[in-house]
Each structure stands twice: as structure tokens, then as C-alpha cells.
C-alpha positions in Angstrom: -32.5 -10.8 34.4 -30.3 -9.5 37.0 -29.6 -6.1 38.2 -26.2 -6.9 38.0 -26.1 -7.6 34.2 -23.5 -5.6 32.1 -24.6 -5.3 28.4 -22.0 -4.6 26.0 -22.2 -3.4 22.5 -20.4 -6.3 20.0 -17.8 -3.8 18.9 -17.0 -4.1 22.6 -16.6 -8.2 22.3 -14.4 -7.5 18.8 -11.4 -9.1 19.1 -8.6 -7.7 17.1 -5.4 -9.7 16.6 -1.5 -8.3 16.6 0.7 -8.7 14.0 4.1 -8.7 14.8 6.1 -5.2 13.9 10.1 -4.4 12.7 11.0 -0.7 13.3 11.6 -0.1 9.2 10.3 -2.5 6.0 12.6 -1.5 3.0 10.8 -2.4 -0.4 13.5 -3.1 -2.4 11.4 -2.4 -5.6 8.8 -3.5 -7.8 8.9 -6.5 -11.0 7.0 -5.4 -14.1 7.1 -7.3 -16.9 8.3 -4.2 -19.2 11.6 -4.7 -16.7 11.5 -8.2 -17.2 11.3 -8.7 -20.9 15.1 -6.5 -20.7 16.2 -9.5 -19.5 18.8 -9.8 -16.2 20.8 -6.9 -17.2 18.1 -4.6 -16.3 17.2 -6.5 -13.2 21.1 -6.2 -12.1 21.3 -2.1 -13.6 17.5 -2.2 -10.7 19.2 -3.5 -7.7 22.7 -1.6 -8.6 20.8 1.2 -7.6 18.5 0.0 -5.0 21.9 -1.5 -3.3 22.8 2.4 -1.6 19.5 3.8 -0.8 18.5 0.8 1.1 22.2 0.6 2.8 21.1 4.6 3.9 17.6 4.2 5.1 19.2 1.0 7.5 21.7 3.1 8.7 18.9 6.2 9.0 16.7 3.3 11.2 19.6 2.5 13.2 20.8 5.8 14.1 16.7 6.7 15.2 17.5 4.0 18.0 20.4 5.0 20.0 21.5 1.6 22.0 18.8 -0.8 20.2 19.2 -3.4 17.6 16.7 -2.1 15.0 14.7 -4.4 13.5 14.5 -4.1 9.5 13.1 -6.0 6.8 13.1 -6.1 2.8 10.6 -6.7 0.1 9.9 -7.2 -3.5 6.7 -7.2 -5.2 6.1 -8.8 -8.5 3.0 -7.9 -11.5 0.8 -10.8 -11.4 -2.2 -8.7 -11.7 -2.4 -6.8 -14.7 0.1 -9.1 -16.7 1.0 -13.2 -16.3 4.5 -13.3 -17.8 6.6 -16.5 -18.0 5.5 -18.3 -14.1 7.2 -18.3 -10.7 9.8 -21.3 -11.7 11.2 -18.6 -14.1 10.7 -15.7 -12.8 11.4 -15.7 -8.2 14.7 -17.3 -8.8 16.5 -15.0 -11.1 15.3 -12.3 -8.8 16.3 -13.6 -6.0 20.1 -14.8 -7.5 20.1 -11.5 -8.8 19.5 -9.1 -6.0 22.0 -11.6 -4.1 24.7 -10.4 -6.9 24.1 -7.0 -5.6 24.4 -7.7 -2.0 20.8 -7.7 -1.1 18.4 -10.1 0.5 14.7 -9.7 -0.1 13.0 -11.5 2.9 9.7 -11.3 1.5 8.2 -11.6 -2.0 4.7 -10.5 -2.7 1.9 -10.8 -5.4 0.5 -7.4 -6.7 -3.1 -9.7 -7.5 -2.3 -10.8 -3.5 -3.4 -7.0 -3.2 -6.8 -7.5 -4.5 -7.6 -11.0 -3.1 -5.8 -12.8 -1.0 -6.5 -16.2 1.3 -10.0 -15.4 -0.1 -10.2 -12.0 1.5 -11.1 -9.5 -0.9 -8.2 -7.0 0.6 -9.2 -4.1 -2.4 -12.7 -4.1 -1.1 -11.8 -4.0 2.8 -9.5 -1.0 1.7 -12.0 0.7 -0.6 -14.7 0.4 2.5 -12.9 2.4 4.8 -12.3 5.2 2.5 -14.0 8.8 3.6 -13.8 11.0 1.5 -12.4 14.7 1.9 -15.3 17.0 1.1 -14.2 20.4 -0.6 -15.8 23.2 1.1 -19.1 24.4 0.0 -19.8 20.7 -1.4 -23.4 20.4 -2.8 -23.7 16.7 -3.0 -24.3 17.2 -7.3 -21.1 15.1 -7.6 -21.1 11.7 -7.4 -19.6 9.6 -4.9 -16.7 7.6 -5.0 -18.4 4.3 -4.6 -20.3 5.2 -8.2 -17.5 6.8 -10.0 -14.4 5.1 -9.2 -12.6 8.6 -8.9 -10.9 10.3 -5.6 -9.7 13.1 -6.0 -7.6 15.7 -3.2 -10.3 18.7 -3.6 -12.7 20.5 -6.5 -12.9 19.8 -9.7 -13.0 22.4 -12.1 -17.0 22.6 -13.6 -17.7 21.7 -17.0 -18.7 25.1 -18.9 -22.0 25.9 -21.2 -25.6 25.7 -20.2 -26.6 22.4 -18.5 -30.4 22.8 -20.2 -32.1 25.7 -22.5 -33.0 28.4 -20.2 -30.4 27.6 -17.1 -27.6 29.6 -16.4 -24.4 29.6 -18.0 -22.0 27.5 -16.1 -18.3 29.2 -15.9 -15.2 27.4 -15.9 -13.6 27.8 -12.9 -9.6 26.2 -12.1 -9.9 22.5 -9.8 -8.9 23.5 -6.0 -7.0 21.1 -3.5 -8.6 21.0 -0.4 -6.1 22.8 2.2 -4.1 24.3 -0.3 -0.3 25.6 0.7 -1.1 28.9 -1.6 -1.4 27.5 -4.7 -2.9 24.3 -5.9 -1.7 20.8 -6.6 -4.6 18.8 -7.1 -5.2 15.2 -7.9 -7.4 13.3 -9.2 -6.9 9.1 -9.0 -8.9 6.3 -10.9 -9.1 3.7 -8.3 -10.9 1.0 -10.4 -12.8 0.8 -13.6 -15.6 -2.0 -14.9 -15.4 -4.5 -18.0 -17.2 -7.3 -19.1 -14.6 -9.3 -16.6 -15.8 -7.3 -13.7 -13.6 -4.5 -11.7 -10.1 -4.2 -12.2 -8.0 -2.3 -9.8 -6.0 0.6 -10.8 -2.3 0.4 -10.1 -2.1 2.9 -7.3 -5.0 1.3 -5.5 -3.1 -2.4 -5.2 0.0 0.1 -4.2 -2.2 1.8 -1.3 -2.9 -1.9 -0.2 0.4 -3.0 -0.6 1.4 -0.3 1.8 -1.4 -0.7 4.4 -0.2 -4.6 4.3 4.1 -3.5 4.9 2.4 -1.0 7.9 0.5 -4.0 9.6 -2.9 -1.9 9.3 -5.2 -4.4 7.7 -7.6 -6.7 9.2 -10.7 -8.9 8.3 -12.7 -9.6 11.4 -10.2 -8.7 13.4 -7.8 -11.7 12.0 -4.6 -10.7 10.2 -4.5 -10.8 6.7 -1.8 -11.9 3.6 0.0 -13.2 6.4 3.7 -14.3 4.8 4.1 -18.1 4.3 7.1 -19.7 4.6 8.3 -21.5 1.3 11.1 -23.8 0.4 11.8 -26.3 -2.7 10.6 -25.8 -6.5 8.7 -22.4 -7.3 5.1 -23.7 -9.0 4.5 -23.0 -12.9 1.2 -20.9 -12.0 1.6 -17.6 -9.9 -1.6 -18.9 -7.9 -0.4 -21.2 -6.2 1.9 -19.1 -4.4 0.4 -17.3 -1.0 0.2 -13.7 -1.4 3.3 -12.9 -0.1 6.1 -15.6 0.8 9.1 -15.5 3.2 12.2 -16.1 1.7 14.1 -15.6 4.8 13.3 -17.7 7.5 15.6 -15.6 10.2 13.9 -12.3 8.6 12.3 -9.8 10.9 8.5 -9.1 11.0 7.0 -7.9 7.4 5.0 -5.4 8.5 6.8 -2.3 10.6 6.2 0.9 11.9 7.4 2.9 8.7 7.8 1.9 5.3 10.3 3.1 3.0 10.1 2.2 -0.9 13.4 2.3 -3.5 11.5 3.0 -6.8 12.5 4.3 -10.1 11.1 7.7 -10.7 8.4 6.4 -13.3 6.8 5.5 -10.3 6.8 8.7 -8.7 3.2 9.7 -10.0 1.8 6.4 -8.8 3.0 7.2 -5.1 1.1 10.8 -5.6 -1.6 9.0 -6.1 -1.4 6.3 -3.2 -0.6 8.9 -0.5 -3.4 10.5 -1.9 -5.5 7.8 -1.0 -4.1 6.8 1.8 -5.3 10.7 3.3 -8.3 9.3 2.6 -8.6 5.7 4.7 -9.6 6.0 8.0 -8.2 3.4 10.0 -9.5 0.4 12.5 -9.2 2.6 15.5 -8.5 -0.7 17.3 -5.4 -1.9 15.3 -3.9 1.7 15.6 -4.6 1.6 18.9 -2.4 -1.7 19.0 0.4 0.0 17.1 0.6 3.0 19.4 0.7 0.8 22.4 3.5 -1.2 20.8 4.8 1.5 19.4 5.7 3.0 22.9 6.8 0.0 24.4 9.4 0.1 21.7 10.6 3.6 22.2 8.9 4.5 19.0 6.7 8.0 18.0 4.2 6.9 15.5 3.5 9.4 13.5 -0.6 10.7 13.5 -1.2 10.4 9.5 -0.4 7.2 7.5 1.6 8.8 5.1 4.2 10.2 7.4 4.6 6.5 8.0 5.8 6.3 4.0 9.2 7.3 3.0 10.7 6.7 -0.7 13.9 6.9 -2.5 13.3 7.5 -6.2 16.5 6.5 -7.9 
């Protein structure tokens, strides 16, 4: 073989693909089907107070780019995953006519089960493979890992007491500890997944970290975009299945994914958000896509923030 040969590693021949990026992607809240069983009142009471916050963070975006048209979009996400109720005939329209009542758009509607799997890309398990943990100090190795247990927590977890056999010493209890601590301690601990005789089933703020990796363009499966939003018009099918993962609504909508996210929740889902940025401190990025994003980032006059989770803002309302 020649001299001359250049060998190169085949992380060097990876090919990773861009997904186009707005500046902002507004989620203008989340269908469950405890809201939906309230009937269109409660949907109508949702958006009433969605209609403001998401009226502040455009104007917020907009004000961040002095002399630029910024480029914002909206999305809903509906429970498919842990509950089926009614179908999509039923269901998409009402929210859709009902968000329009309110003066809103939604541009892009999403499955929570698209979370899990989507296109046949097991998204969950491309997420849960790029999670490192954060060791507390003085770690041992006597707990389990994540990959066993399920659990993630942000530091120590406080020993069990008594004598672990007859003549061994007396464990103490001692208070949990988050790593990195701000004086005192807030720690968390989050189930990301438990097993039944049907397999895994993702916990709630697991599918949320994925949803939010999705809105900040961050996932890939060899190197190809993923849950990429589908275009939809006529009929909505009678089986949530046979919609793509997430649909767009709005053919003249800007990118789904963006440089920052910001979520309009009610504040029952303030613990689950704990519990995603808490993961999300956890995921360690393609090094390739965020190298994409930084470059695009600057081209558009944009500072990307170094964590993923200054990338997530919320309104709780």
C-alpha cells in the first residue's frame, strides 16, 4: 500500500445530518387525558392561560434580536403513551379549533409514545445510552448502576441503617447529598423506567427529556435526523398509530426544533420538569450535532448556551 495512504478512524467518515433550527420553540402545553375527560371547557380555561405567556416569551425572542425577524415556533403534545383515550378523529381537531378560539396556532403536534419509538427508532433507548452519570464524591461502586436500577438521582443517597450481616458494623443513617450543593441540599432522585410482564415502560419525565432533546434538534440515529415532523392534511385516522410522531399542522411554520425551548405548563407539572433537567445534566451530547448547532448558532448571531438546560425555559401558569 502506498506511503501516501491516509487512514482515518470511522468516527472520522460519520456523517451527521442538520436539522433545520428557529431561534425559540414555544410548547404551548401538554394533552392528558385527566384534561380531556373535563371536556372543552378545560381545554379553553388551558389555552386562556397559555395565550399571555406565549405572547411574552415571542416578544422576549424578538427583543434578543435587535433588527432580525426571529424565527418562532409552537407545539402541543398529546398522552398516547400511558393512556389511549377516544382516537385522533376526536381528539386533534377540538384542540386545534380550540387553541384557535384563543388566538393560538400550534404548528406542530406530537405523540408522547413518538418519544419512546418513533419511525422505528427506539428514541428512549438512544437517550438512555448517552446518559453519564454524576458520581457523588467518595463513590465506592456498592450502588448499582443506572442501567440495572432504573434510578438517577442528582448526588448521595442517604444509607439504609442497621447491620448489613451478624458481626458487621452498624451502618448510620446519614441525610442524601446533591452533588455540588449551593449550601444546603436539594436532591433528586428520578425513576426513569420500570419492568412488567409487557416489557419497560418509560416514566413520564424520561419521554419529557426526549421530548425536549427532539424541540432542541439534539437527537440523531446514525447520524440521520429523527421524528422528523410530517406534513398532514384531510381526515385524522381512528388509531393514534397511524399518525407520525409528530405532524405539522402549519405548512408556513418555522423549523420544530430551535435553539431554546420554552414550555407553558400548569404547575402540576412542575415536579416532572425537576426531574427532566435533572436528567438532562446527565446526557452527554453528540459532540458532532453540537458542534453543528454552535456553528449555526453563530452564523445566526446567536450565544448557545454551554449546558442543555440553560437552553429550557418554562412558564408555569
Amino acid at each position: 500500500m502506498s506511503a501516501d495512504a491516509i487512514f482515518r478512524e470511522a468516527a472520522a467518515e460519520r456523517r451527521v445530518k442538520r436539522v433545520p433550527l428557529s431561534h425559540l420553540s414555544i410548547e404551548l402545553g401538554h394533552l392528558y387525558m385527566e384534561d380531556f375527560v373535563q371536556g372543552r371547557e378545560r381545554l379553553l380555561q388551558l389555552f386562556r392561560r397559555v395565550g399571555p405567556w406565549a405572547g411574552a416569551a415571542r416578544q422576549t425572542c424578538a427583543d434578543g434580536l435587535p433588527g432580525k425577524r426571529p424565527r418562532i415556533s409552537t407545539c402541543f403534545l398529546i398522552d398516547d403513551y400511558f393512556t389511549r383515550f377516544k382516537s385522533p378523529a376526536e381528539v386533534v381537531p377540538m384542540v386545534i379549533e380550540t387553541a384557535q378560539e384563543c388566538g393560538l396556532e400550534i404548528d406542530y403536534l406530537a405523540r408522547e409514545s413518538g418519544c419512546a419509538k418513533a419511525d422505528g427508532v427506539p428514541l428512549a433507548r438512544l437517550v438512555e445510552g448517552r446518559i453519564v452519570p454524576d458520581p457523588p464524591p467518595d463513590t465506592n461502586g456498592s450502588r448499582p448502576p443506572v442501567t440495572e436500577t432504573g434510578w438517577l438521582s442528582n448526588g448521595q443517597r442517604s444509607p439504609v441503617g442497621g447491620s448489613p450481616e451478624a458481626m458487621g458494623a452498624v451502618i448510620k443513617w446519614h441525610p442524601p447529598a446533591q452533588n455540588a450543593a449551593n449550601r444546603h441540599s436539594i436532591f433528586v432522585d428520578v425513576e426513569l423506567w420500570d419492568e412488567g410482564r409487557g416489557g419497560r415502560t418509560w416514566s413520564c419525565p424520561f419521554l419529557a427529556a426526549v421530548w425536549q432533546l427532539l424541540r432542541l434538534g439534539m437527537l440523531r440515529n446514525e447520524g440521520e435526523p429523527v421524528a422528523v415532523p410530517q406534513p398532514w392534511s384531510g381526515p385524522y385516522p381512528d388509531d393514534w398509530d397511524d399518525l407520525p410522531a409528530v405532524i405539522k399542522l402549519n405548512p408556513s411554520a418555522a423549523p420544530f426544533s430551535a435553539y431554546a425551548t420554552m414550555s407553558v405548563l400548569p404547575t402540576r407539572f412542575l415536579p416532572i420538569e425537576i426531574a427532566v433537567r435533572t436528567i438532562l445534566s446527565q446526557v452527554w451530547p453528540d459532540q458532532d450535532v453540537t458542534r453543528q448547532l454552535r456553528e449555526s448558532a453563530e452564523r445566526d448571531g446567536v450565544t448557545l448556551p454551554g449546558d442543555l438546560v440553560d437552553r429550557l425555559t418554562y412558564a408555569f401558569a
